[in-house]
C-alpha positions as CSV (number, residue, x, y, z in Angstrom):
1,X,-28.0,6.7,-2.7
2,X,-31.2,6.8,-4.5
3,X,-30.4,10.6,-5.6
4,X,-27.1,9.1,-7.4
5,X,-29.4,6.3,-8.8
6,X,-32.1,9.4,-10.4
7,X,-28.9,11.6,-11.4
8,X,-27.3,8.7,-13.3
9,X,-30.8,7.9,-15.0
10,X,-31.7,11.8,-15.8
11,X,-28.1,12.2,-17.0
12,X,-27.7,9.0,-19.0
13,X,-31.6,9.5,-20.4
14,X,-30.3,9.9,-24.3
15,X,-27.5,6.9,-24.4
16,X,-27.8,3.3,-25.3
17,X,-30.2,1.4,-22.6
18,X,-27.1,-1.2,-21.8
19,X,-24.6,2.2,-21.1
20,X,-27.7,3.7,-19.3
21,X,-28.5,0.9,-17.0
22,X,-24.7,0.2,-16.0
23,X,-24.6,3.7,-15.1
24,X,-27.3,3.5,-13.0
25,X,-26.3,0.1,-11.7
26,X,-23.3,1.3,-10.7
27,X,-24.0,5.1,-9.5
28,X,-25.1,3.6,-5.7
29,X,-21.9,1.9,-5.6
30,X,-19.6,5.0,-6.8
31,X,-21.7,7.1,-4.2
32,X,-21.0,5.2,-1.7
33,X,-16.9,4.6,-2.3
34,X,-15.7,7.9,-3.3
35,X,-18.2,9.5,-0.3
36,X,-16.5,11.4,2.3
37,X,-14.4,10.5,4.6
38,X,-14.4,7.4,2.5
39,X,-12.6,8.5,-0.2
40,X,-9.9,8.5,1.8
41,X,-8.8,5.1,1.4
42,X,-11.2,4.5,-1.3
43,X,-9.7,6.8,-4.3
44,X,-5.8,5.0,-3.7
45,X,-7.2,1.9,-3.9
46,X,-9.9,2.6,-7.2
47,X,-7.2,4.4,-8.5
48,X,-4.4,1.6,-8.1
49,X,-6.6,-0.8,-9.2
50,X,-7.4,0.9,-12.3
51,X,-3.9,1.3,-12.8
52,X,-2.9,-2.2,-12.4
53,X,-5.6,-3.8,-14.9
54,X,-4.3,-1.5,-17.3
55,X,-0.7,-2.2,-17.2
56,X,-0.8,-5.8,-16.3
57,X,-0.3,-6.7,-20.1
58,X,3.2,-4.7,-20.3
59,X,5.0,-6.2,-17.1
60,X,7.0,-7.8,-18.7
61,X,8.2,-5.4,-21.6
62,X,8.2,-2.8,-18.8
63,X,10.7,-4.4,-16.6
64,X,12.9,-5.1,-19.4
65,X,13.2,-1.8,-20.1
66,X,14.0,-0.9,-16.3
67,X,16.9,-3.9,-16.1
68,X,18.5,-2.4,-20.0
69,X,18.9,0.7,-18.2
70,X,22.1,-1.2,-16.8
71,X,22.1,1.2,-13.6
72,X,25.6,0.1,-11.3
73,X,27.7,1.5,-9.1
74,X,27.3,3.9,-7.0
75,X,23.8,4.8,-8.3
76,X,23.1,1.0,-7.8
77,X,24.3,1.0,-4.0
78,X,22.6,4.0,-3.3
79,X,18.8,2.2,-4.4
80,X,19.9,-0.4,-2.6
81,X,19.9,1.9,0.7
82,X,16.8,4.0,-0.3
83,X,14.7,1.1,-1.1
84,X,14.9,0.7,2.6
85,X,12.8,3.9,3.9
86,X,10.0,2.7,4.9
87,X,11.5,-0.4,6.9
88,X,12.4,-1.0,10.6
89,X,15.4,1.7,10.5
90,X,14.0,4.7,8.9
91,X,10.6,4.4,10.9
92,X,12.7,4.2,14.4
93,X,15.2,7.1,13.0
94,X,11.8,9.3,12.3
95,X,10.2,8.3,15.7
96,X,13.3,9.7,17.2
97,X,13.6,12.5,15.2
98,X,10.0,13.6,16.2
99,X,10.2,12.9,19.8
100,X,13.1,14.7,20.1
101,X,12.7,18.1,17.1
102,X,8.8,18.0,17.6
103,X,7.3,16.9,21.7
104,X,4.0,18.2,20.7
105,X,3.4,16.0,17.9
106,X,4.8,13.1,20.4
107,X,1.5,11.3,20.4
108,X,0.8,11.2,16.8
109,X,3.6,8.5,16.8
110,X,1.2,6.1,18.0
111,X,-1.3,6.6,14.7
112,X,2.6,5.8,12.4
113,X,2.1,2.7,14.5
114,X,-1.5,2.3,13.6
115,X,-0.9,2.9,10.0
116,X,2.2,0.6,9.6
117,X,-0.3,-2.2,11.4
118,X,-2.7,-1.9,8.8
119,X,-0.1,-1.5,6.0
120,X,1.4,-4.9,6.8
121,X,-1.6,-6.7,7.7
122,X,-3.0,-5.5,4.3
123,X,-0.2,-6.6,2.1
124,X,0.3,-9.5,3.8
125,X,-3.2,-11.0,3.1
126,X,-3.4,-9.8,-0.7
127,X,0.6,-11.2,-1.0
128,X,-1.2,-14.8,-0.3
129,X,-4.3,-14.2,-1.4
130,X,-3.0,-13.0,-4.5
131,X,0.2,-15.7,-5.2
132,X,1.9,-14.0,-7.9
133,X,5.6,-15.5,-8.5
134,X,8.0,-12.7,-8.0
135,X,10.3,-12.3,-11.2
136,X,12.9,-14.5,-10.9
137,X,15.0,-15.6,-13.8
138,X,13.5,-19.3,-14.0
139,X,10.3,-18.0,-13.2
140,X,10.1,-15.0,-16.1
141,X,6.6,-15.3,-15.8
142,X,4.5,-12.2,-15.6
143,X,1.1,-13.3,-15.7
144,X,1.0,-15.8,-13.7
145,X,-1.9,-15.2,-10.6
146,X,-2.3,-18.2,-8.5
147,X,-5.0,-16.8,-6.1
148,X,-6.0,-19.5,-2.9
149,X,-6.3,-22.4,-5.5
150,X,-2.9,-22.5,-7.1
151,X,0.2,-24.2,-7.4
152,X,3.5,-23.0,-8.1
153,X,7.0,-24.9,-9.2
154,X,9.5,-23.1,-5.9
155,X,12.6,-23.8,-5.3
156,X,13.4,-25.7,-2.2
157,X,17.0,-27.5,-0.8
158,X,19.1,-29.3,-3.2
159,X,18.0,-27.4,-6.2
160,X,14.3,-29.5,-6.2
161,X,11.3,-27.9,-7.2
162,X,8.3,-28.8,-5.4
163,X,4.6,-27.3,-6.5
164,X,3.5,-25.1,-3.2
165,X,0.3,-22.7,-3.0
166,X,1.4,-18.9,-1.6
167,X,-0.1,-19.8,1.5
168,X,1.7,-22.7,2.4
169,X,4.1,-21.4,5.3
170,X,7.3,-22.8,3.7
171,X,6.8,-19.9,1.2
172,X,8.2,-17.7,3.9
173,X,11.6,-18.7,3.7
174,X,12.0,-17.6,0.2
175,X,8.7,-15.4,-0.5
176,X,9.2,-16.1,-3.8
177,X,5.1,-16.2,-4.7
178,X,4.5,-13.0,-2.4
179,X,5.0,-10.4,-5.4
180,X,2.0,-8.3,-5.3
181,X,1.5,-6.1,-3.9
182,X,5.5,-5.1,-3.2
183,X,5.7,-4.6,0.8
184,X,8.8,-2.3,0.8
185,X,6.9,0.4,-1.5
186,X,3.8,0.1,0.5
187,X,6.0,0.6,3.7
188,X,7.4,3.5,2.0
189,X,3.8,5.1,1.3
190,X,2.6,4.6,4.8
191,X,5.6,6.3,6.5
192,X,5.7,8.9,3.0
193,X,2.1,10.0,3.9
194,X,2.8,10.1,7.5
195,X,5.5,12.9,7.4
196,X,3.3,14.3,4.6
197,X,0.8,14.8,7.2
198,X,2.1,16.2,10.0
199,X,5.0,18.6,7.9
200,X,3.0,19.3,4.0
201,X,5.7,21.1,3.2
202,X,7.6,17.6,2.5
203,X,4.5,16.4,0.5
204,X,6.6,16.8,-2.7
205,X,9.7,15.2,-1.6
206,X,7.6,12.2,0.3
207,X,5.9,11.5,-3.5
208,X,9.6,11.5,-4.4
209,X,10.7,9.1,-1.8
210,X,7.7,6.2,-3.0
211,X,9.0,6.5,-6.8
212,X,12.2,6.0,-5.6
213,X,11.6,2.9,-3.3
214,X,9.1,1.6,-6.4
215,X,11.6,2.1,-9.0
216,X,14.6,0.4,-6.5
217,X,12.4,-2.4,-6.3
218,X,12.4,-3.0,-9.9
219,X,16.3,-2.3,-10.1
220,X,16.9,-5.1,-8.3
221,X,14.4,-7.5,-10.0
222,X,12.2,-8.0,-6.9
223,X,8.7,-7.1,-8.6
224,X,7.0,-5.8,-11.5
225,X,5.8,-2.5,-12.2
226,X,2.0,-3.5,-11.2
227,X,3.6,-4.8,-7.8
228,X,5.0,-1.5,-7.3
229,X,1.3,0.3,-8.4
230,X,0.1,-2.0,-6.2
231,X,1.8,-1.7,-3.3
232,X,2.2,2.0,-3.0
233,X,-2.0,2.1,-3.5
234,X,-2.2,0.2,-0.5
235,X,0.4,1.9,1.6
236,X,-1.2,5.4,0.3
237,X,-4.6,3.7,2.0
238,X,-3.5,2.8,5.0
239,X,-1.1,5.9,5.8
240,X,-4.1,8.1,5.3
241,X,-7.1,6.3,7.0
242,X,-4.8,5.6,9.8
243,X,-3.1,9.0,10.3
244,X,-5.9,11.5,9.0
245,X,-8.3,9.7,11.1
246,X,-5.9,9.8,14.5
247,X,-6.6,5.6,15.1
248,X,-3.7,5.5,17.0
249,X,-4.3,8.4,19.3
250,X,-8.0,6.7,19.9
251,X,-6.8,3.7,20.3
252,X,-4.6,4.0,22.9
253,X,-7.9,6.3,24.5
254,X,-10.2,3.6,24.0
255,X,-7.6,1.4,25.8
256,X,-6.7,3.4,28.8
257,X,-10.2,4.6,29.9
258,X,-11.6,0.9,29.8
259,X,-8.6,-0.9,31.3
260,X,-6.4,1.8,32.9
261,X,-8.6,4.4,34.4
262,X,-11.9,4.9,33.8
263,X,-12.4,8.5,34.5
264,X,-9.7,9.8,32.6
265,X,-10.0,12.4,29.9
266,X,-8.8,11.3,26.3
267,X,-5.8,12.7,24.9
268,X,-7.5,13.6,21.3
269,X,-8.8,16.7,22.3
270,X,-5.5,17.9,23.1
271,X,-3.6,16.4,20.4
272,X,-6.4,18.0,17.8
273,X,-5.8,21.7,19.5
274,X,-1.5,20.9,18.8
275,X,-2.3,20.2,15.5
């Protein structure tokens, strides 16, 4: 850290002393995000982050554009089936299709389960954390961020509207301030980077499968674009720190030799060799 504190200064010795002293202020902090293995989970989220500041401004104008495509039929039906990889079916149908096509890679199952477990814990925090009111046609409201403080006009029975914060639990029932980040695209990343990892041949179709689950998403008028940035960032995160680092695999180690049996050897070393 202190030799990316006298880079920054050496390089930055001509500029402005404001630009100079940001640089250096910030160099420790760069250095230590984008380090390895850090970078891992760190670039997605910088980089979706980034993203989303930027394009914040043009949610609006950018879903417009999305719903006067006018997309229907069967092109319609068929996002409404592809949004889904990522959910409950598709992860059970590629369990399967591992265990049965693949029985050495059989373990690594247990770091998809890993990785969906961070995936959803993660968006599930930021979604109330965050509060944004998804974009509804009473709520046409892009840039609206509630954040733990506040309070949103939702819908309720009888056509009322009643102010609720995104963490108050009768949210659930209609989700409707749980926009960001979206959940189905960041479900869709997790299992995307998954297959990526254990067949790269499929890296280009998985990067296919997220835009398509992203742009579904905004089809069907359940987020805006950021939510979509937003969610595959975090899905990207979690697939990769949980799958690259094999936390399901050394969980279920960790688990066995301190409740199950002691003395037995972890199955890591053998499912590094498969690999």
């Amino acid at each position: 850290m202190q030799r990316a504190i006298r880079d920054a200064s050496d390089y930055n010795r001509g500029l402005a002393p404001v630009v100079r002293w940001a640089h250096v202020l910030l160099a420790p902090l760069l250095a230590w995000l984008f380090a390895q293995p850090r970078r891992q989970w760190t670039l997605p989220l910088a980089l979706g982050l980034l993203l989303v500041v930027l394009l914040v401004p043009f949610d609006g104008p950018l879903l417009t554009a999305v719903e006067r495509l006018g997309i229907g039929g069967d092109l319609r039906r068929e996002l409404g089936a592809w949004q889904q990889f990522g959910a409950l079916g598709s992860l059970l149908f590629t369990a399967a299709a591992i265990w049965l096509g693949d029985p050495a890679r059989r373990r690594r199952l247990l770091d998809l389960v890993a990785a969906v477990a961070v995936g959803w814990s993660a968006c599930s925090v930021l979604k109330v954390i965050v509060g944004r009111p998804r974009p509804r046609p009473e709520y046409r409201d892009p840039h609206t961020f509630l954040w733990p403080w506040g309070q949103y006009p939702v819908e309720v029975a009888d056509g009322q509207l009643v102010l609720m914060h995104a963490w108050d639990p009768r949210i659930a029932q209609t989700a409707d301030l749980w926009s960001m980040p979206s959940g189905h695209t960041a479900h869709a990343a997790v299992l995307a980077v998954f297959i990526a990892a254990l067949y790269p041949r499929l890296r280009p179709l998985m990067w296919v499968m997220i835009a398509i689950v992203g742009f579904s998403r905004l089809v069907f008028g359940a987020h805006w674009p950021t939510d979509v940035i937003a969610g595959a960032a975090v899905g990207i995160a979690a697939g990769r720190v949980a799958t690259e680092r094999y936390w399901g695999v050394r969980a279920l180690d960790w688990f066995w030799k301190r409740w199950i049996d002691r003395g037995c050897s972890p199955a890591l070393p053998r499912v590094l060799e498969a690999e």
